[in-house]
C-alpha positions as CSV (number, residue, x, y, z in Angstrom):
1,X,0.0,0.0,0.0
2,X,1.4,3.3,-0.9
3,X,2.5,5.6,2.1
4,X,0.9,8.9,1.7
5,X,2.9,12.0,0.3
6,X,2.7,14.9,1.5
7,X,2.7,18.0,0.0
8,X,6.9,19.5,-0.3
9,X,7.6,23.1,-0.2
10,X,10.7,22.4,-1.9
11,X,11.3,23.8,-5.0
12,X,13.6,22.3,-7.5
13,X,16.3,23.6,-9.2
14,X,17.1,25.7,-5.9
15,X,20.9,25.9,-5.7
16,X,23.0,24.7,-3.0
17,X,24.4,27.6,-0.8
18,X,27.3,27.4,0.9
19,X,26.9,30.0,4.3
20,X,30.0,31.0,6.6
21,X,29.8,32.9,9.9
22,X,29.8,36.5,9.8
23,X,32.0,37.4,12.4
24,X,30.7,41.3,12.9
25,X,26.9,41.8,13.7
26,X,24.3,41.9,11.0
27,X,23.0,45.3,10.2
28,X,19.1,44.7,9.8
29,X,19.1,45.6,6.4
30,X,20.6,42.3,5.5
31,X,19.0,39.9,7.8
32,X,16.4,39.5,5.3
33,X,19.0,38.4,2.7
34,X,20.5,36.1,5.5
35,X,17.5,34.8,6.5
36,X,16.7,33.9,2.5
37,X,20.0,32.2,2.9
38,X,19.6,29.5,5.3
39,X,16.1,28.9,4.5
40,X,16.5,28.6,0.8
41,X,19.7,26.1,1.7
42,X,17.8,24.8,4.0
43,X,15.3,23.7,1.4
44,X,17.5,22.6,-0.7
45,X,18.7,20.1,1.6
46,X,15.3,18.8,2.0
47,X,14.9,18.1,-1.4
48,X,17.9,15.8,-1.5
49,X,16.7,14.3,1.7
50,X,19.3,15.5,4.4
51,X,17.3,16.2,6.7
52,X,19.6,17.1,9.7
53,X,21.3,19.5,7.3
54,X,17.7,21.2,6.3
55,X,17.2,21.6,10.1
56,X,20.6,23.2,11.1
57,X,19.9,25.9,8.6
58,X,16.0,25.9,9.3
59,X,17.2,26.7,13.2
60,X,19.4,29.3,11.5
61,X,16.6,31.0,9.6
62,X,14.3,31.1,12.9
63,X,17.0,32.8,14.8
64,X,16.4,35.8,12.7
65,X,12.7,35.3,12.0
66,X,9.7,33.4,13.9
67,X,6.7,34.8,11.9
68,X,7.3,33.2,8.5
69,X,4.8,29.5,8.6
70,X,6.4,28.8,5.3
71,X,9.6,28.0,7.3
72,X,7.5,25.8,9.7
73,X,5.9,24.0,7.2
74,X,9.4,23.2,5.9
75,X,10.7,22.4,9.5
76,X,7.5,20.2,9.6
77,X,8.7,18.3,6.1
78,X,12.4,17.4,7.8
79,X,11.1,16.2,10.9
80,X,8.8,13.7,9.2
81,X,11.8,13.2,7.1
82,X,13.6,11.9,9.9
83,X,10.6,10.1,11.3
84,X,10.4,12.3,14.3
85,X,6.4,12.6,14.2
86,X,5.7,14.3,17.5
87,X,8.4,17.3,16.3
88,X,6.8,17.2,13.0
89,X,3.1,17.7,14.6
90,X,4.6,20.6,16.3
91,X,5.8,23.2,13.5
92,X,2.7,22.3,11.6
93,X,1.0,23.6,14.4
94,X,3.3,26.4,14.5
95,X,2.9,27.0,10.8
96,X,-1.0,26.7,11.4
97,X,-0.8,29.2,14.4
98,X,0.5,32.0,12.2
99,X,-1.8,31.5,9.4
100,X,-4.6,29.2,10.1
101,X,-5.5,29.2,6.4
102,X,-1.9,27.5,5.2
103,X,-3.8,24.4,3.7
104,X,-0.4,22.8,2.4
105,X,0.9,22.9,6.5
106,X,-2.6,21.5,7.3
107,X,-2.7,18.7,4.9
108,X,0.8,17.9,6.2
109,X,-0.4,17.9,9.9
110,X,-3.1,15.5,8.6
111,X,-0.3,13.1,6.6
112,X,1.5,13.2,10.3
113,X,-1.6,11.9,12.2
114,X,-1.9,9.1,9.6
115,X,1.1,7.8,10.7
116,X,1.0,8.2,13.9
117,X,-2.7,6.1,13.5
118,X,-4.9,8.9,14.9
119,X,-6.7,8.7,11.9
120,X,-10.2,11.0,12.8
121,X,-7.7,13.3,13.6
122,X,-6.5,13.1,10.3
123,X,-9.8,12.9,8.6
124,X,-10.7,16.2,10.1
125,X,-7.7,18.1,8.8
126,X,-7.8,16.7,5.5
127,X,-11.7,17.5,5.5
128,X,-10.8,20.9,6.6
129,X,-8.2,21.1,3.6
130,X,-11.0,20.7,1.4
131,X,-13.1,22.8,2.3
132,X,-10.7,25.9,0.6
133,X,-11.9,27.2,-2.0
134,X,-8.2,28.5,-3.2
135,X,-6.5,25.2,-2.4
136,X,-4.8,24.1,-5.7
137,X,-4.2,20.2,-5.1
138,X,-7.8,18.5,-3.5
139,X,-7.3,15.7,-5.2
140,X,-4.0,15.0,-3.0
141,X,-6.5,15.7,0.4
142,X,-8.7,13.1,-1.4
143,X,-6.3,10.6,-2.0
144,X,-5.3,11.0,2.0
145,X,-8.7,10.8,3.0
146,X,-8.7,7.2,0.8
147,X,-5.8,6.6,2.7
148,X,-7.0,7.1,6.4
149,X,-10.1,5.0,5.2
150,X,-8.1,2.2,3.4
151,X,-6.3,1.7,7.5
152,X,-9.0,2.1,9.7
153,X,-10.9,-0.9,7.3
154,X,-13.6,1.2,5.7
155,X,-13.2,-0.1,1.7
156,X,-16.2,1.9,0.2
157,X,-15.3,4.5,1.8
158,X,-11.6,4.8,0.5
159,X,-13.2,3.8,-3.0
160,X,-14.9,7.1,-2.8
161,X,-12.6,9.3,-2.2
162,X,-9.7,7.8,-4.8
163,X,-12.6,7.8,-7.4
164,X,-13.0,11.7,-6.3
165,X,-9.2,12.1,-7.0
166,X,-8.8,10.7,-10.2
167,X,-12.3,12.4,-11.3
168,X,-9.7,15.8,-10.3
169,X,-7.1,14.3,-12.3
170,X,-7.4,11.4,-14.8
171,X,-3.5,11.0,-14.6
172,X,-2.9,10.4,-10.7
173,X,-1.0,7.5,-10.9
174,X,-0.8,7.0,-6.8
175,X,-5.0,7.1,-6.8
176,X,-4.9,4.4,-9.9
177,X,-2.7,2.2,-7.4
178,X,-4.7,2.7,-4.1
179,X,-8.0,1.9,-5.6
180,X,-6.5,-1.2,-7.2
181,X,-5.3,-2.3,-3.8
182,X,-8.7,-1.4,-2.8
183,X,-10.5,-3.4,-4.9
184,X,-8.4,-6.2,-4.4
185,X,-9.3,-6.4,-0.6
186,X,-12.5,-6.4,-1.8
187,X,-11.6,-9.7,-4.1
188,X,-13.1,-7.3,-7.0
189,X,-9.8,-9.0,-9.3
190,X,-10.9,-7.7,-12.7
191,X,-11.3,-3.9,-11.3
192,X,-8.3,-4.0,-9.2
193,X,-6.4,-5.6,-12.2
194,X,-7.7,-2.6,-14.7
195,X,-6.9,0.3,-12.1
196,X,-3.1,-1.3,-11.4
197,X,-2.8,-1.8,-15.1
198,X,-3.5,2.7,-15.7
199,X,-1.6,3.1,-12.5
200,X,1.6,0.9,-13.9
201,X,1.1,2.9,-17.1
202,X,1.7,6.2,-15.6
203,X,4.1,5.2,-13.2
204,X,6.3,4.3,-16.0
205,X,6.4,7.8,-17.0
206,X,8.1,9.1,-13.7
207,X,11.4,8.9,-12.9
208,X,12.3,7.5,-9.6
209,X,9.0,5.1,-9.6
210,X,10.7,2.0,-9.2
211,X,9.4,0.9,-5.8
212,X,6.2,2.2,-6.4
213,X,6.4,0.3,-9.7
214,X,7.4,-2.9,-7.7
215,X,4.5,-2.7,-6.0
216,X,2.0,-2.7,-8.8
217,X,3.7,-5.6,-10.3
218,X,3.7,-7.2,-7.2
219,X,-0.1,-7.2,-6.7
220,X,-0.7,-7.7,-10.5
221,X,1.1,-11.4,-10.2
222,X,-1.2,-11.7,-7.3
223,X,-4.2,-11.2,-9.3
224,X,-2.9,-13.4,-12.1
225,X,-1.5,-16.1,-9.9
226,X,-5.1,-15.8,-7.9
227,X,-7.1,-16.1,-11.5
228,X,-4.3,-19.1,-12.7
229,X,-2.8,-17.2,-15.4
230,X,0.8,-18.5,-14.4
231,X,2.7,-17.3,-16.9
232,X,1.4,-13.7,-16.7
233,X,2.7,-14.0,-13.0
234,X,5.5,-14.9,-13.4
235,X,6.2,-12.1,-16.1
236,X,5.0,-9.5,-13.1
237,X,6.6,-11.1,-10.1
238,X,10.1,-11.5,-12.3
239,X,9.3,-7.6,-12.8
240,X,9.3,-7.0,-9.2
241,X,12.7,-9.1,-8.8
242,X,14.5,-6.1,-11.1
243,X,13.3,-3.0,-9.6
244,X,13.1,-4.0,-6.2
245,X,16.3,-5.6,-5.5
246,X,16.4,-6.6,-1.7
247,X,13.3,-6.0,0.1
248,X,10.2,-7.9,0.9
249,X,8.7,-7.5,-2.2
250,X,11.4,-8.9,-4.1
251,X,11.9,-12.2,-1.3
252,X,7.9,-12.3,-2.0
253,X,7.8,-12.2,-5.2
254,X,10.7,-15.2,-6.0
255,X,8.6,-17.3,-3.5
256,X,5.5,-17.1,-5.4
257,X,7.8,-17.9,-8.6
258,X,9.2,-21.1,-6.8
259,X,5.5,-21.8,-5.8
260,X,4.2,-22.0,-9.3
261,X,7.3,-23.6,-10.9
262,X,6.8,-26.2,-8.1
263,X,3.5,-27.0,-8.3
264,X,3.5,-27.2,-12.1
């Protein structure tokens, strides 16, 4: 099942800056410049995922200002990074304190609530999130909400709201992939085969999609080893083996190849 992404603040193509200490004081004129600085490094550690780096220059940036919720939302981001929920929780809150109508900080609150498995919580911010007018992505809040449904059990439920995201957009590849795993809790094979089958199509058009492709293979050999199309599962589970290299789906997927081969 596909964790849930959260909204990033990062922008790309943001270049790496390298800061040294100013020895003399800073006239005020140019702590705005210096707080641009380290938050704009900052983020650009974030986006290559060092995390401890983004928060050393974060802490920099909020030495010179606490009234930006921009840089808490971003402070927010590398916590979760680094799998420190309860910190994360915090600057959201932060970042919701200064502007309570910062839906991106809100929808990241809700992601952090997910996964700490206080999912009404969770369905309350991302219901909140929805309910602006001006906010540009709902159909990642819907996708969430599918999400928070899909754990706590409720499958017609989580249907609902991945349908409502790819009726936002037709080419959301992590919606085509959640409502296959969807349907395929709900034994519907043929629908969770067709909806795996768009989402593996997409995915295949985004770079860095290997896992997630993995994973859509993975299920699809299910399907086919489930309907007795052997040979079709094999072709997905010997997919899985090449892009996932090393984890469980990889040891899962060369089990259920051994299992067919043996009992053929």
């Amino acid at each position: 099942m596909y964790s849930v992404n959260f909204l990033q603040v990062v922008k790309k193509g943001v270049p790496l800056l390298f800061l040294f200490l100013f020895c003399a004081p800073v006239e005020n004129k140019d702590k705005g410049k210096l707080y641009d600085a380290y938050y704009n490094t900052g983020l650009s550690f974030l986006q290559v995922g060092d995390y401890s780096s983004a928060i050393e220059n974060f802490m920099k940036a909020e030495n010179i200002r606490k009234d930006d919720p921009k840089l808490y939302n971003a402070m927010g981001l590398a916590y979760m990074g680094k799998g420190l929920l309860k910190e994360a929780e915090s600057y959201f809150e932060k970042a919701l304190k200064l502007n309570p109508d910062y839906s991106e900080a809100r929808n990241n609150l809700g992601v952090v609530l997910y996964q700490m498995r206080r999912y009404d919580e969770a369905i309350r911010e991302f219901e909140r999130v929805l309910s602006d007018v001006l906010y540009k992505t709902p159909q990642q809040a819907y996708l969430n909400l599918g999400l928070v449904y899909f754990a706590k059990g409720e499958m017609r439920r989580a249907l609902f709201y991945f349908k409502k995201a790819i009726s936002i957009d037709p080419n959301f590849a992590l919606a085509y992939a959640n409502l296959g795993f969807t349907y395929f809790e709900l034994k519907s094979y043929d629908e969770a085969e067709e909806n795996l089958e768009q989402a593996k199509e997409l995915l295949k058009k985004m770079p860095g999609s290997e896992l997630n492709l993995a994973e859509v293979n993975l299920y699809l050999g299910r399907i086919n080893l489930i309907k007795r199309n052997y040979n079709r599962a094999v072709e997905f589970f010997e997919e899985v083996i090449r892009l996932a290299p090393g984890t469980n789906m990889e040891r899962e997927a060369k089990e259920k190849i051994k299992q067919i081969k043996g009992g053929r």
